[in-house]
Every structure is written in structure tokens, then in C-alpha cells.
Phi, psi and omega in degrees: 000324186295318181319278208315310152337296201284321166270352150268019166268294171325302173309328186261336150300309182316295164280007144309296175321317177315292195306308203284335175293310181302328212267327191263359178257034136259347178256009170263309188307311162315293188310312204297333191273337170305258187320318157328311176297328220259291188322323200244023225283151141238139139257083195259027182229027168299149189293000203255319154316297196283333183256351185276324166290280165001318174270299177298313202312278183340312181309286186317304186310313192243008180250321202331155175258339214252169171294131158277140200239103181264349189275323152332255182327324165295322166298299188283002180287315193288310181292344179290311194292250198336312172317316194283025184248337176093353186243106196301332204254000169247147176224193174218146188224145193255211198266298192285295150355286160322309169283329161328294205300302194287001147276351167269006179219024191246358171110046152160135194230190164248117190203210205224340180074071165194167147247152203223150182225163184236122140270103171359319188271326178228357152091349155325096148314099170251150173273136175285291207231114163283075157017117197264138141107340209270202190263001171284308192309304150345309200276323174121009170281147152230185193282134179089009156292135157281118151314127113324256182229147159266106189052209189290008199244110193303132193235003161304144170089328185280160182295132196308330176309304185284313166306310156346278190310274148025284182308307173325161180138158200302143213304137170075012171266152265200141172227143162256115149286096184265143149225146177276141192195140199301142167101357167259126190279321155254174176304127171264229169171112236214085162303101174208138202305140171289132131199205220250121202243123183262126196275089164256117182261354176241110136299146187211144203206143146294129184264186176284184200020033167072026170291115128311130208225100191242139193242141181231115154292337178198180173245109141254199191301314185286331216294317193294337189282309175321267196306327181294351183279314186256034171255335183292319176292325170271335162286349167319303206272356167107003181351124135318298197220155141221175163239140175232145191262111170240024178296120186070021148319120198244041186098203176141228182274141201273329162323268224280342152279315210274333170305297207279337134303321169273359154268016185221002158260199184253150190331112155169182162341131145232008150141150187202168204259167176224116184284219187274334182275352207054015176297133158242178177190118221253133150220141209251145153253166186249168180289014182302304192215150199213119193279105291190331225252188160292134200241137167230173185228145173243118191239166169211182181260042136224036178254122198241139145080221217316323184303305206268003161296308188271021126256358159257036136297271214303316191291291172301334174269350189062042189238350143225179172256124202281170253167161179070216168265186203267153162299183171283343173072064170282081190232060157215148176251114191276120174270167177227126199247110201289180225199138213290355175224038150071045162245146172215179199216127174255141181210133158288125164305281203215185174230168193223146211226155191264174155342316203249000170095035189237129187253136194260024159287148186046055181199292156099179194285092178278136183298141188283330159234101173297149184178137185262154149273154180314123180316285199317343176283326214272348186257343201283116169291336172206112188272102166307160192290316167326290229258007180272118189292327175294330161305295182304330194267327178304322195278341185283326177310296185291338191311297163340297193308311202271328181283332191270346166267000000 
């Protein structure tokens, strides 16, 4: 009887111990989110606030010389109160801007055929990807023009979404494009048709020795479906190895890299966030599928964010070998918080951490085998698979690999 006594006593302290433990990592968790708040607070509907507006709006009402756009003024009201956090990856997006974005990720937009990558440090818009067959290709852009200006409007430092937006526009209309480009002494200048550019963000190819080869340009809405179709189709064909391409992949959607990691790693972590509070949230693969076979991945330093997710996944399981150069080094993440009028606000969130705990912003991914592409490759719109040197060497890699199974 004393046993028994002595183990529901234990049982009964044990879970005592328990609740108070519970109570106090929700009254830390409370307090922390408390004290954050109270440190990092904006009041922009403060009375100080509310009377300085007030004044300049009067200022404006009785000196401006010009006509007022007030709808104008309001947009830049907001979008300044976003600017002012200092963080080049948060914006304010107006109604039409905001549909822009979500068209750029639903499989088909009205464009121009590029992709565009920005540095962060000095706010240089370059074209990354030229579209084959499309009409900047047509028109005569290539991949390493700088943007200048989109129509009358000069576009360094603006946020990459509004440039975006900007190229965009209705079917069959015209955009001017300047740009600078090496060896050329002036700005060039490049009239070119809008039209309905269907977003295949995945490629695919059989290489020599039954090596397979999928190339992803972005992460969208289509993207996981695009690759499970052509990893299926090259295992159809009997695959060996593969190689997956992300150079200059400047990201996307973190679903859609975390779905197309879990076919090909094995059950565990593939990465996961941390907000300001220190809240995590983890996404997992499961054992349905497991890529089995030799893997290489080819990065470069504008393959970002969603990009530097699936290699340094690939990279902490040790199931391939990365190729190239070091990444762009993105490791935070932005959400977009749509708005009652249909306006919206991007705000960086969290940081996002790889398997093994490593957070890569501004440091990005180094590759196990560095190797650059050939300058002469690099203006090139469309580089054969043949005459590319970072492909052949990812094909040199694996061949050992492929031979040992």
C-alpha cells in the first residue's frame, strides 16, 4: 500500500511540476512577445503624428503649384511608411501592382519574356534569363543588360515587384526599354511587344550516360507539378544520375521548393523558420520517396532564397553534389498580407535555417565543386547543354558515382 501511495504521489507532484513548467514557458512566451512589442512598437496614428500630417497636407492644399493626385499621394503615403523599416525585401503594393505579383506566379502572365534579378546593395536591375524564342529575345535583349529605364521611368533602387509590374501590361502593347550593356558607350534602347508569355519554369533533357538533366527557373504555383512530370519521364527512360539546374533561380515559392524536396529526399527536416518571437515551424519530408540514384545540383550567385533552400537541403543530407558558384545568400523570409482593399504589404518574417541549423543570409551556399561559367557563355541566351562548361563538369562528377553502384 505505501508503494502505491508513494507512486501516485509521484504522479501526482510529477504533474504538477508539469502544468507550472507549461504555465511558465506560455508566461515567458507571453512576457517576450509583450517586451518586443513595447521595444519595437510603430504608432503612426500618434497625436504628433496626426498634427504634422495635417500640416504638411495644408502646405500642399495652399502653396503646391501643380494639380494634386491625391489618390497619388496616398499610395506613396504608405508605401513611404513601409520604406522607413529599412528593409529592401518589404513593400506596399497597390491593387494593380498586387495582381501583377499574383500573376507572376499562376502559370502565365502579359510580358516581355525575362527575368530579372536586383542587388540588394546597390539596387541594379539586371537581366538574369532571357525567354527563347520570346519577344525580348526578339527585340534584342540579353542575359547581364542593366536595366536603366522601363518607359520613361528610371529603375534602379525601385523595388523589384514595380519593375516587374512596370514591363508588364496589356497584350500586344509596346514597353521601352533602356539598357546598359558592356562595351557599349551609350544606353541602348529596345521597343518591345507585351504578350502572353506561358511560364514553363521546368526543363528537361537526357545527357550522354543515361544522366538526366531538370532545369527550374523559379518556384511557382506550376512548378512541382512541371518537375514531378519530368523526373517521371526521365525515370521512365532509365535514368543513372541526375543533374538539377537552379542557376539563376532567384526563388519563389517556399511550398512548391519544399513539396519537389520531398521526392527526392529521405524522411526528415528540410528547413525550417524562426519569427521574432522565436516561434518555429518546421516542414518535413516524408519516406514515400527517396531519390536513390547520384545527384548533382548546379547554383550560382543568383540562385536565392527558395533556390538556396533545396541545396542546402541536398547539401546537410549529403544525397548530392552542389556545382558552381557560391549562392546569393537569402535566408529570410517575406509574407504578404493582403489588405481590406485589396492592396497589400510584404514584410520580412522570419530566417530560415537549413537542416543541420545554418542560416545563410548574406554568406549564401559554397559549392563542393567550384567551377565559374566561361565568360564567353555568359551573354549567351541560350547556351547548348554540349558546350556548357558547368553542366560537363556536374556530368564528370557523377560518372565515378554511377560507376560504383
Amino acid at each position: 500500500m505505501n508503494e502505491k501511495k508513494q507512486l501516485w504521489k509521484g504522479i501526482a507532484i510529477g504533474f504538477a511540476v508539469t502544468l507550472v513548467v507549461i504555465q511558465a514557458v506560455m508566461f515567458c512566451n507571453s512576457l517576450l512577445k509583450s517586451r518586443v512589442r513595447e521595444e519595437k512598437q510603430v504608432n503612426l496614428t500618434d497625436e504628433a503624428v496626426q498634427e504634422k500630417l495635417t500640416e504638411i497636407e495644408g502646405l500642399m492644399n495652399d502653396y503646391f503649384l501643380d494639380e494634386l493626385d491625391e489618390e497619388q499621394i496616398e499610395t506613396w503615403l504608405y508605401k513611404g511608411a513601409v520604406a522607413g523599416l529599412g528593409d529592401p525585401y518589404a513593400a506596399y503594393y497597390t491593387v494593380e501592382e498586387y495582381q501583377s505579383l499574383l500573376d507572376s506566379t499562376n502559370g502565365s502572365y502579359c510580358g516581355i519574356g525575362v527575368e530579372i534579378s536586383q542587388n540588394i546593395n546597390t539596387g541594379i536591375v539586371t537581366v538574369a534569363r532571357v525567354f527563347e524564342d520570346g519577344p525580348a529575345m526578339e527585340a534584342g535583349l540579353r542575359p547581364g543588360d542593366i536595366l536603366y529605364k522601363v518607359g520613361d521611368a528610371e529603375v534602379t533602387g525601385m523595388d523589384l515587384t514595380m519593375v516587374v509590374s512596370q514591363i508588364k501590361g496589356e497584350e500586344n502593347t509596346k514597353v521601352l526599354i533602356s539598357v546598359a550593356r558592356e562595351g557599349e558607350e551609350d544606353y541602348l534602347e529596345f521597343q518591345v511587344e507585351r504578350r502572353t508569355i506561358e511560364i514553363q519554369t521546368v526543363g528537361s533533357a537526357m545527357l550522354e550516360d543515361q544522366i538526366g538533366y531538370i532545369s527550374i527557373t523559379s518556384f511557382d504555383d506550376v512548378t512541382t507539378d512541371q518537375f514531378m512530370k519530368a523526373l517521371d519521364e526521365l525515370e521512365t527512360q532509365g535514368i543513372k544520375g541526375l543533374i538539377v539546374d537552379l542557376r539563376g533561380n532567384g526563388g519563389g515559392l517556399v511550398s512548391s521548393v519544399c513539396a519537389i524536396l520531398d521526392r527526392l529526399l529521405p524522411e526528415g527536416l528540410i528547413v525550417y523558420t524562426e519569427d521574432k518571437y522565436g516561434n518555429r515551424e518546421e516542414e518535413t519530408s516524408d519516406a514515400e520517396h527517396y531519390f536513390d540514384k547520384p545527384l548533382a545540383v548546379l547554383v550560382n550567385g543568383n540562385s536565392a532564397s527558395a533556390s538556396e533552400i533545396f541545396a542546402g537541403a541536398i547539401k546537410d543530407y549529403g544525397i548530392g553534389t552542389l556545382v558552381g558558384t557560391k549562392t546569393y545568400g537569402k535566408g529570410i523570409v517575406q509574407k504578404i498580407y493582403p489588405l481590406h482593399d485589396g492592396t497589400a504589404v510584404k514584410l520580412t518574417v522570419s530566417k530560415y535555417y537549413t537542416p543541420k541549423g545554418n542560416n545563410i543570409h548574406e554568406i549564401g551556399i559554397e559549392p563542393d565543386v567550384e567551377i565559374d561559367l566561361e565568360e564567353a557563355l555568359k551573354k549567351e541566351v541560350v547556351v547548348p547543354l554540349g558546350e556548357d562548361n558547368q553542366v560537363q563538369k556536374a556530368l564528370e562528377v557523377l560518372r565515378p558515382e554511377i560507376e560504383k553502384q
